[in-house]
N, C-alpha and C positions, 0 to 999 in steps of 0.2 A: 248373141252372147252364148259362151258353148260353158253349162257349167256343169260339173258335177255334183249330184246332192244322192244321198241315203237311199237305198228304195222305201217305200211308201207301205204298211203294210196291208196285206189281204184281208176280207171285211171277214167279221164270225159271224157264223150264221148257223144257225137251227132250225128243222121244220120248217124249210122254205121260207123265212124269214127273218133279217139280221137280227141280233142279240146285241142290246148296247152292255157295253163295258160295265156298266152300272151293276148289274146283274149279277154277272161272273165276280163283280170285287165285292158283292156283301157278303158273298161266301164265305169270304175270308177272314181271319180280325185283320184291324185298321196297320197294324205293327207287327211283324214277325219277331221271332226271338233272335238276336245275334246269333251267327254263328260260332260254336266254340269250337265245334271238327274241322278237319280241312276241305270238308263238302257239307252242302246244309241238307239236313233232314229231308226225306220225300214220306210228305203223309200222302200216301195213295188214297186210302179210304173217304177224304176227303175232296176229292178228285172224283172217285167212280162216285160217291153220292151226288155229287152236284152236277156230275152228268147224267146220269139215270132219273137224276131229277128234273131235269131243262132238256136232253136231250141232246147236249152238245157237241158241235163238232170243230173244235177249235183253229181255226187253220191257223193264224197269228193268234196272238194272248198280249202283245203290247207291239210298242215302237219297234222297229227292224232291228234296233242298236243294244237295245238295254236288257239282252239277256243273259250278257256274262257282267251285272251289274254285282256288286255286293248284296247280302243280302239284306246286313244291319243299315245300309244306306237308306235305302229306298222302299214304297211300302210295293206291295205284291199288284202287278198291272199299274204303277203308276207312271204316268206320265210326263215325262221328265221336259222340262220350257226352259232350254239354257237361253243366253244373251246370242250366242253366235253360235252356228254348227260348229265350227273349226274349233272354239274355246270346249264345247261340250265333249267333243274325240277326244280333244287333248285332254282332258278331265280325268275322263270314265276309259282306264285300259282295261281293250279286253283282254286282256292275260292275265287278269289278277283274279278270277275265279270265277265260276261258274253254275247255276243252278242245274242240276240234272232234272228236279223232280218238273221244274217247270217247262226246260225242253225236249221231256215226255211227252209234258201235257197238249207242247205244242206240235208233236209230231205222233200224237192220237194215240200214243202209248198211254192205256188208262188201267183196263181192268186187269185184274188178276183169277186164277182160278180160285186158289184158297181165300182169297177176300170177297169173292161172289158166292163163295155155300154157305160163309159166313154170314152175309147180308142174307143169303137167303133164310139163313135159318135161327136170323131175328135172335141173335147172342151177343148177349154185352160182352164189349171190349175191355177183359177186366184182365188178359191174360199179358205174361213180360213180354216185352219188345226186345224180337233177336238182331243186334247188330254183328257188323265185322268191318273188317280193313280188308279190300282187297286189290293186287296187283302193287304191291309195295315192291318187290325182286321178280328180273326177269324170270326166273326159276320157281315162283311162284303160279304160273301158268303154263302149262305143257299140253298141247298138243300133237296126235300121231294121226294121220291121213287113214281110212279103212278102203280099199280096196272093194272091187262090184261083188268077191267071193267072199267078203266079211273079214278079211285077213287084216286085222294091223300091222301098217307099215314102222317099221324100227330101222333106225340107223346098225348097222353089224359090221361097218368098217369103214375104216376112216382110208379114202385114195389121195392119192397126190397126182400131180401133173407127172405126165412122162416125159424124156428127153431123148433125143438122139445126136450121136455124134457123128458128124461129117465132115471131119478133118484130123486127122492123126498130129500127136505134139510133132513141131518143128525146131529144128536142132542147129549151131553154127557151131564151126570150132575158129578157136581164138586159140591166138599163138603168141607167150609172152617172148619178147625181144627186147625188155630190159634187165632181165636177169640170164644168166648162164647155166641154169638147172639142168636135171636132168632131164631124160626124153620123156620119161613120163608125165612132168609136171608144164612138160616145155608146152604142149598142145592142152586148150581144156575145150571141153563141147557144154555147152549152155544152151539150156533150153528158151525160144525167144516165147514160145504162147503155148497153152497146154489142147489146144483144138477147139475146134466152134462145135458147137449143144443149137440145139434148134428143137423148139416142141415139135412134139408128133401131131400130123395134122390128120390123118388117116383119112379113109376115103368112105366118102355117103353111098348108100346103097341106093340104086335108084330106085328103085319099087316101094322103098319104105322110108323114106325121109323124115321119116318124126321117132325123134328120139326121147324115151320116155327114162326119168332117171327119179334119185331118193335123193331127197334134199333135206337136209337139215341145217339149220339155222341158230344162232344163239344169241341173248344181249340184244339185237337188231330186228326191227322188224321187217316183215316180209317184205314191203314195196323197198326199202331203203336198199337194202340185199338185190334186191332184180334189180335196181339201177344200177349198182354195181356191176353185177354182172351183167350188164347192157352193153356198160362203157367197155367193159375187160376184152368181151368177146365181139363186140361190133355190132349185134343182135341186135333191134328193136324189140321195145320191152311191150308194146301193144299188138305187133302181130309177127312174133317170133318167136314169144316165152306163155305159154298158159301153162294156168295151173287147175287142178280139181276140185279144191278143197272149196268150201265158205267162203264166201265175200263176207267173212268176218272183221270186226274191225280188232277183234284178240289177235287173230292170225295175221291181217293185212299192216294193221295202221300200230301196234304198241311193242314194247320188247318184250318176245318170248323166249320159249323155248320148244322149237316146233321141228316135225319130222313132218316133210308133206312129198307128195307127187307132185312132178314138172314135165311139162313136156315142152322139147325144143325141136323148130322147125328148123331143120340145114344145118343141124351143127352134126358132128359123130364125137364117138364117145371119145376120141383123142382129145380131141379139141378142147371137149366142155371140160375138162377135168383140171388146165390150167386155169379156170375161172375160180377155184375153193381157193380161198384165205383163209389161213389156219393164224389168227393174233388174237394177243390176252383178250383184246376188246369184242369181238366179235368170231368164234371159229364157222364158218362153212366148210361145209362138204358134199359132194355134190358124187353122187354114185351110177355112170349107170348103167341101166338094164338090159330093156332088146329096143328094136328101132321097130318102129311101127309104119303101116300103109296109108294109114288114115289117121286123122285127130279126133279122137274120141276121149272124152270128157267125163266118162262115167267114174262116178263116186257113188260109195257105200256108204259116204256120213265122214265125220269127225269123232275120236277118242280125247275127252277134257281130263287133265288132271289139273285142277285147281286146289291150293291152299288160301284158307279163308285166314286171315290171323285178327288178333283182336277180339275173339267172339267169345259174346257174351249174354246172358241174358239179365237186363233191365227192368228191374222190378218195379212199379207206382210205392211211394213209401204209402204205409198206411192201409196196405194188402198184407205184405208180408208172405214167405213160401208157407207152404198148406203143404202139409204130411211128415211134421218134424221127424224124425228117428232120434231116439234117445242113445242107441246103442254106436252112433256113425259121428262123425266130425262136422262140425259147420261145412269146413273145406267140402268134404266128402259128399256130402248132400247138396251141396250146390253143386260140382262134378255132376250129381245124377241127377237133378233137373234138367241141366244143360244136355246132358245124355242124352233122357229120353225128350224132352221137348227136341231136341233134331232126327228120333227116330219117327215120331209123328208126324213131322213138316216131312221128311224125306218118301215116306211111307205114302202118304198124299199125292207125293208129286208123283211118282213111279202108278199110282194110281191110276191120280183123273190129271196129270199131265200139265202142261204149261199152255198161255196163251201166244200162239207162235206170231206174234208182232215182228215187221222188220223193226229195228232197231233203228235208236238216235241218230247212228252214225249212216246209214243209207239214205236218210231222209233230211238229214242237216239240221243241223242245233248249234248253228253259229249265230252271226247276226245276221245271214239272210241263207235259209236255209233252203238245199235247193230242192224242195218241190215247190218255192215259192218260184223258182226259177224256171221249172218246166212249165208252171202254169203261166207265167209269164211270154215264156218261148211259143207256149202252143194257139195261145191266142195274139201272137207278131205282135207284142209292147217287147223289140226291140232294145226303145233304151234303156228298160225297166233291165231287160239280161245285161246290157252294157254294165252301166253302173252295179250292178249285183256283182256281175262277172268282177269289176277290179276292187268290190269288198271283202270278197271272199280270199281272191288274194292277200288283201291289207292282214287279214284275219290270221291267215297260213303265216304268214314270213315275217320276222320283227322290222326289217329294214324295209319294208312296203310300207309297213304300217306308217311309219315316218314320214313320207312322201307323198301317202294317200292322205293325212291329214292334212299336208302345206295345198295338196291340190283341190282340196272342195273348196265348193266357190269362189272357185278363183274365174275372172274372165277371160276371154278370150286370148288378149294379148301376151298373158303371161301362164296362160296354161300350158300352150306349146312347150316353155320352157322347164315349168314344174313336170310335163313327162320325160322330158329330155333327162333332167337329171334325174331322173326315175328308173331311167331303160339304164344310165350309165353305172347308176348304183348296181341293179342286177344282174352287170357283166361279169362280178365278183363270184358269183354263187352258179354253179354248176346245172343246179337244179332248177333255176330259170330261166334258162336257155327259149323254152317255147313263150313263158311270159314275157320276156324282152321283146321278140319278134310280135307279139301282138300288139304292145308299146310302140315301136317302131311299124308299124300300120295302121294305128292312132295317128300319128304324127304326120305321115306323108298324107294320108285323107283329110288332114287339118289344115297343113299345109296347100293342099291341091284349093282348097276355098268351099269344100264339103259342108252343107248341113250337119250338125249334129243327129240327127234322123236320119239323112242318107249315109253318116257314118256308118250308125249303128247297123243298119240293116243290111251295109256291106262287110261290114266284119262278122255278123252273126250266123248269117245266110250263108256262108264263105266253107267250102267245102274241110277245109282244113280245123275252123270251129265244131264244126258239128263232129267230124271221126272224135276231135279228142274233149268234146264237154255235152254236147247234146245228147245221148245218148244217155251218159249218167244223170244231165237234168229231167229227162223224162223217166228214166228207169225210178228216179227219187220221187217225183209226181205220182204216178202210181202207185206206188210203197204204202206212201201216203190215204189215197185213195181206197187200198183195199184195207189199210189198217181202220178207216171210217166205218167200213160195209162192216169189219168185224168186230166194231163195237155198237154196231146196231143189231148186229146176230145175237148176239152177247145179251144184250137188251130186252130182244123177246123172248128167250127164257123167263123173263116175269112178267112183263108186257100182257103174253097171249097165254097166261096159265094162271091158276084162279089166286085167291088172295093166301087160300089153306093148304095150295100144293105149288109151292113154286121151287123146280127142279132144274137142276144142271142139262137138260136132257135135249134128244130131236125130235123137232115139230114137223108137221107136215109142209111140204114141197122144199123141205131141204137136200140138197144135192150130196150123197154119198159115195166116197171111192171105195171101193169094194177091190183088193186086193190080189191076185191070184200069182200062180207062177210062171206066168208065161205075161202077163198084162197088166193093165190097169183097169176096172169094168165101171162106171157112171153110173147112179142110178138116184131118179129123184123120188123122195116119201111120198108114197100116196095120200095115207091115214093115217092116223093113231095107232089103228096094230100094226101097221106096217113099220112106223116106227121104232117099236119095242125091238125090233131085231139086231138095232143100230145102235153104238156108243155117241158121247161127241167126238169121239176122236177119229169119227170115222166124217165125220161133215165138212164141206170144203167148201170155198168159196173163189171164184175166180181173179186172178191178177189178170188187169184187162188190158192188152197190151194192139196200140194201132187203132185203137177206139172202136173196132167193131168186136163180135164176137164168133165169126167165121172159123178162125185156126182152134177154138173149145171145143174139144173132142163130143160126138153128139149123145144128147142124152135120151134114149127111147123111151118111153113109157104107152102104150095102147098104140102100136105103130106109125107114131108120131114123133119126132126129130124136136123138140126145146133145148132150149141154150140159157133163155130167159133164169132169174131167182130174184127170191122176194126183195135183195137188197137193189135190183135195179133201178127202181123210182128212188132210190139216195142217192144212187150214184149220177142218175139223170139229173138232177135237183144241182147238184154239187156242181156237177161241169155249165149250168145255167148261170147260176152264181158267180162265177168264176167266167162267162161268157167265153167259155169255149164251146164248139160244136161237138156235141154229141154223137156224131156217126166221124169223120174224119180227125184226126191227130194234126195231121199236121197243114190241114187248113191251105194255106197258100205254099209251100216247100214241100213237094212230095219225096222229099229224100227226107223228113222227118217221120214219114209216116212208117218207114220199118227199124226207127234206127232206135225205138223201146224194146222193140223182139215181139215176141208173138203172144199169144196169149194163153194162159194154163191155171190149173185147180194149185188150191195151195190149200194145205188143212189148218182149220179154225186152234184144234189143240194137241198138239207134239205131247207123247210120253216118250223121256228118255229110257234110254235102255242100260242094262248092265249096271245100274245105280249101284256104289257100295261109297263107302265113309269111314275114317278114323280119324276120333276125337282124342288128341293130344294135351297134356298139363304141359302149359308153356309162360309161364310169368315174364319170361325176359322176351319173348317172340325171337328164339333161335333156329328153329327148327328152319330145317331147307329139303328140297325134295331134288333126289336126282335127275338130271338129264339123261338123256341118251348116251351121250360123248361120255357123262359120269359113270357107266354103267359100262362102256365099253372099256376107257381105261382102266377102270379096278379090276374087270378081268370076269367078266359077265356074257362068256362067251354064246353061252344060249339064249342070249337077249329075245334072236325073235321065237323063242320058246314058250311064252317071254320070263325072264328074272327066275330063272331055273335054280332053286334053294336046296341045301340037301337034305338027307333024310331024317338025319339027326337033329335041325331045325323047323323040321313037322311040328311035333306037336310044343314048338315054341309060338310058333303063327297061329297055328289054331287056336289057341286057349289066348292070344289078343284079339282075338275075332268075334263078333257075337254070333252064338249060334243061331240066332233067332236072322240073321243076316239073309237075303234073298237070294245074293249072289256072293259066296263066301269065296271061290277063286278070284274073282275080282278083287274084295277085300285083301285075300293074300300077296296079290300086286302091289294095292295099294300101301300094303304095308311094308312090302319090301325097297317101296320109292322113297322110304322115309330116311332123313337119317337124323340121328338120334342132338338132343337138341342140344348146342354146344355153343360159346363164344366164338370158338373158330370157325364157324359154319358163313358166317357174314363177315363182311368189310364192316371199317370205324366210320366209315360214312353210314351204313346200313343201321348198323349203330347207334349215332347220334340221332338218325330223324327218326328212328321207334323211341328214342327218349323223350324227345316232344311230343311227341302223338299220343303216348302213356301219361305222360303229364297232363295233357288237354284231357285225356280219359276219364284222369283219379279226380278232376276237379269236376266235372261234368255233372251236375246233379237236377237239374231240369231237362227235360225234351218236352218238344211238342208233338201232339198225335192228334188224330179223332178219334174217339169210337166207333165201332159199328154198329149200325141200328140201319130198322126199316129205312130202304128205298123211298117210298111212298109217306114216311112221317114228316121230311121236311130237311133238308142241310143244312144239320149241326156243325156248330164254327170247331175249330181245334182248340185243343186248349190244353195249356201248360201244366203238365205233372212231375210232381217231386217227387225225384226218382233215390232209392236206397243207394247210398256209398259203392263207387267200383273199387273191389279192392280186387291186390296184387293177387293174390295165390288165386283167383276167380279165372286171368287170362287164362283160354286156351287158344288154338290151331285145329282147325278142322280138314281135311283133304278130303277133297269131293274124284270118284269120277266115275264117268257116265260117258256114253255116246247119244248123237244127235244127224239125225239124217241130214243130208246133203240140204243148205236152207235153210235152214234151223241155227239160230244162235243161243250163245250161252249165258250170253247176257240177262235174258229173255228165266233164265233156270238159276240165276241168282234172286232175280225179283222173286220168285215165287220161293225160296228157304226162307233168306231172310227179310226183315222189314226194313231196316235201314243199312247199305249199302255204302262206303264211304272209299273214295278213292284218293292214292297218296298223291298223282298228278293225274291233274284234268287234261291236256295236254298230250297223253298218248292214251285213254281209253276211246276217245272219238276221234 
């Protein structure tokens, strides 16, 4: 019987030994609060305490299925016993929403920096809780590519496709012969066609076949835009189009507004220039530059401009603000809470920096996410990737999802059929093209009289599988893996320092990059004074890619070569667990074994750069921030100057700036991205759903939190505070921006401003 069922999930385990369920769920109360936002709450604090408390390392947190469950449904890890698989899919859609805080928790996204000096330094959680809305308009997230000499990339002009003409108009003369006119009128010449246009195809230079160009995109996101241009130009969109920027999922996977570097293999600049669509829905443009000898990949980072709306700060009633002014307005003194409570959060982060976690979306926070997949891959359970493999699909596409339902459990004899009509549904849809064809070799190996297990391990194993999904399930396994080492780093900061001094700081034999202009230099802590020399932002820890650690650049110390760090016996312990071998990757397929990439330092904590902010009164959430393409057609001709203002509007920018600002040119960009806040600035769609969202706001009067408190006193549950009235003239608009080296996402730099995070669709942030 060949069936299909759910995968199964991964055991949790801590300190070499599983952890029952039991554990992780008293943490919790019994009932969460309904959600009243359009995402539920993430109490982090209650997360890092009860990992710092047990030690956790969570690989799954419940059943494969039930993590885009409601949250008022079900209680937190519970276990859901329908009558039938089939009735329980059909039940429970996952499209109708999603926990973030929990598939954080399951893809080891835990601590934070400013929630860990806080734990450290034993202070009640007495202080407001800062929220926001963000990614509600493509235009609320922008993006510009930086270049390896630090230059930001800007759009400075808009090309169009060229034409040429290879055929001159063609002419006949007609001669009327039913009238008796005169000679002039008697003959007429009529043009039959006006000449054939043919793009310019121009010619590849042979020495330098890679053509590097500026791309900007709008309304669309990255991948969706390169499939387009896949189809336009003929190109393969896996080994014909790279880009430099973040494997972000702001830049890749949601709609922005992004300015990035492209590099295209075989095309010339004629060519690619008919691949821009310039339409209301989506403008591309595509500009480009010189043609290159080589593919080179080097990036200087990413430049964020984000607009946070909605943000607020959320006071416990029964606190109440501390520092009335008698001489200022309620409004006004609330304005300067909000003020300076984000010059302190921001101040912090520019500091001591973020925790550089890969993110949800590299790791999966679906229903079966795939480092659940590489671990699966890497240790040959086959059909564990099979069935993973067509949930993840179900998950992607709504007409899968349909067909993946009618197909579990179903037998032998009528599964054949339930994939048929499966493949024939996804003829319809462009963008399944490769899922069809693995449909249809399901089918013929079902048909041939195949095992279910020799199926699997022929479609997995199958060269064509692995170029296009093995590589991202192991790249995802690892993610995973080092995100564990890094909250075990994380760890011993209190761990290995006394109960009177527990500091953010580096301990001995941790592994330091040292910086220079020509290199990267390795070097691990001896001692304690050795230490003091070193930030944490200079500590790194290895992504281990191919299972060995051969390609890790060598670390000297007393003319001796280590590779080894204190987090290896986790990471030994973890792939034991998981019954994978510790020295090889990929066990039985040695074309697995290079297809994670190699292996390299990644730092524990990212300080963004060039931080700057402007906090905006915005009650109705109008305000919109320009693009690039906005900024070209108004007539911004020194954009890449960039937003060149004139002199007479000096000291209008300066006197909106705070002087006490770190980076006040920045702020002056920032503030000339703005534009000033207006009904017309948004669509009646854009509209209506900030009317709901405001409405869900002004009634909002409970949230749940934890406090923070001692590590070591014990996991305090959350608990429900009545929170003071949101009123209207409170909204504001905050515009954040900052750079982030190559690696680094931004994601990762929301968590650590504010505490609660809420997004308008779950659906294009992962």
């Amino acid at each position: 019987m060949h069936r299909i069922a759910p995968l199964q999930p991964l055991i949790v385990w801590s300190k070499g030994s599983p952890l029952s369920l039991d554990i992780i769920k008293n943490a919790f109360e019994d009932k969460p609060e309904p959600a009243t936002y359009p995402m539920s709450i993430r109490p982090r604090q209650r997360t890092a305490l009860m990992v710092m408390q047990y030690g956790l390392y969570p690989v799954t947190s419940s059943d494969s299925t039930h993590r885009r469950l409601r949250q008022e449904n079900l209680d937190y890890f519970q276990e859901p016993k329908p009558e039938t698989l089939s009735e329980f899919h059909h039940h429970v859609e996952w499209r109708t929403g999603r926990n973030i805080d929990r598939e954080e928790i399951r893809a080891a996204v835990i601590f934070s920096v400013r929630g860990l000096r806080a734990v450290a330094e034993n202070s009640v959680d007495d202080k407001p809780l800062l929220t926001c809305l963000a990614k509600v308009s493509p235009s609320d997230t922008q993006m510009n590519d930086i270049d390896e000499c630090g230059n930001v990339v800007y759009l400075t002009e808009q090309i169009r496709g060229q034409w040429h003409k290879v055929h001159d108009a063609d002419h006949v003369m007609v001669e009327d012969m039913a009238t008796s006119s005169s000679k002039d009128r008697k003959n007429i010449k009529l043009k039959t066609h006006f000449g054939h246009y043919v793009s310019k195809i121009g010619k590849l230079p042979l020495h330098a076949p890679v053509l590097e160009c500026v791309f900007y995109h709008e309304n669309r996101s990255l991948r969706d835009i390169l499939h387009r241009i896949s189809y336009t130009t003929g190109l393969q969109l896996q080994k014909n189009i790279t880009w430099t920027t973040t494997n972000d999922a702001i830049s890749t996977e949601t709609h922005v507004c992004g300015t990035q570097r492209l590099n295209f293999i075989g095309m010339t600049k004629e060519a690619i220039q008919h691949a821009c669509r310039s339409h209301s829905i989506f403008p591309v443009f595509i500009k480009p530059t010189t043609y290159k000898q080589r593919l080179e990949s080097v990036s200087g980072g990413t430049q964020y401009t984000i607009a946070l709306r909605e943000i607020a700060l959320r006071t416990p009633r029964g606190t109440g603000p501390q520092g009335m002014d008698a001489g200022k307005s309620i409004r006004q003194q609330a304005f300067d809470r909000l003020k300076s409570e984000l010059k302190d959060r921001t101040e912090m982060l520019s500091k001591n920096g973020f925790v550089n976690y890969f993110p949800v979306h590299v790791i999966g926070g679906g229903g079966v996410s795939l480092c659940e997949m590489g671990a699966h891959l890497l240790r040959g359970d086959y059909c564990s990737v099979l069935r993973g493999h067509l949930q993840l699909e179900a998950e992607r596409h709504p007409v899968s999802y349909d067909h993946y339902t009618q197909a579990l459990g179903a037998p032998q004899d009528s599964l054949v059929a339930r994939l048929e009509a499966w493949s024939l549904a996804m003829l319809a849809f462009r963008d399944c093209k490769e899922f069809r064809k693995f449909l249809q070799s399901m089918i013929r190996l079902l048909r041939e009289g195949n095992r279910w297990e020799d199926m699997a391990k022929l479609l997995i194993t199958s060269e064509s599988f692995l170029d296009e999904h093995g590589s991202r399930y192991l790249i995802a396994f690892r993610a995973y893996v080092w995100n564990c080492m890094a909250n075990r780093r994380l760890q011993r900061s209190y761990t290995d320092s006394s109960q009177s001094e527990k500091k953010f700081t580096v301990l001995p034999g941790d592994i330091v990059c040292l910086q220079t202009a020509d290199e990267k230099k390795y070097h691990r802590v001896l001692d304690e004074r050795d230490a003091l020399g070193y930030s944490m932002a200079d500590v790194v820890l290895p992504v281990i890619g191919d299972g060995d650690f051969s390609t890790l650049p060598g670390i000297r110390n007393d003319n001796t070569v280590r590779v080894d760090f204190p987090e290896h016996c986790e990471y030994t312990m973890l792939l034991e667990k998981l019954q994978i071998p510790s020295t090889v990757w990929g066990a039985e397929n040695q074309r697995l074994t290079h297809s994670a990439g190699g292996s390299y330092f990644r730092p524990v904590v990212v300080k963004p750069q060039s931080m700057a902010w402007h906090l905006i009164r915005d009650p109705n959430s109008t305000v919109a921030l320009k693009s690039d393409l906005f900024c070209l057609q108004e007539g911004n001709a020194l954009l890449h100057s960039p937003f060149a203002y004139n002199q007479s509007e000096n000291d209008e920018f300066i006197s909106a700036v705070d002087e006490d600002m770190e980076h006040p040119e920045e702020a002056l960009q920032v503030y000339k991205r703005i534009r000033t806040p207006s009904p017309l600035n948004q669509t009646p769609r854009f509209t209506k759903a900030m009317q709901y969202i405001q409405h869900v706001a002004d009634n909002t009067l409970s949230m749940k939190y934890t406090p923070q408190s001692h590590p070591f006193k014990g996991v305090q549950r959350p608990r429900t505070v009545q929170m003071l009235p949101y009123r209207r003239e409170d909204r504001c608009t905050l515009v954040l921006r900052f750079r982030l080296p190559s690696g680094s996402y931004a994601a990762m730099v929301l968590r650590e401003i504010c505490d609660v995070v809420y997004y308008k669709s779950f659906n294009e942030m992962f």
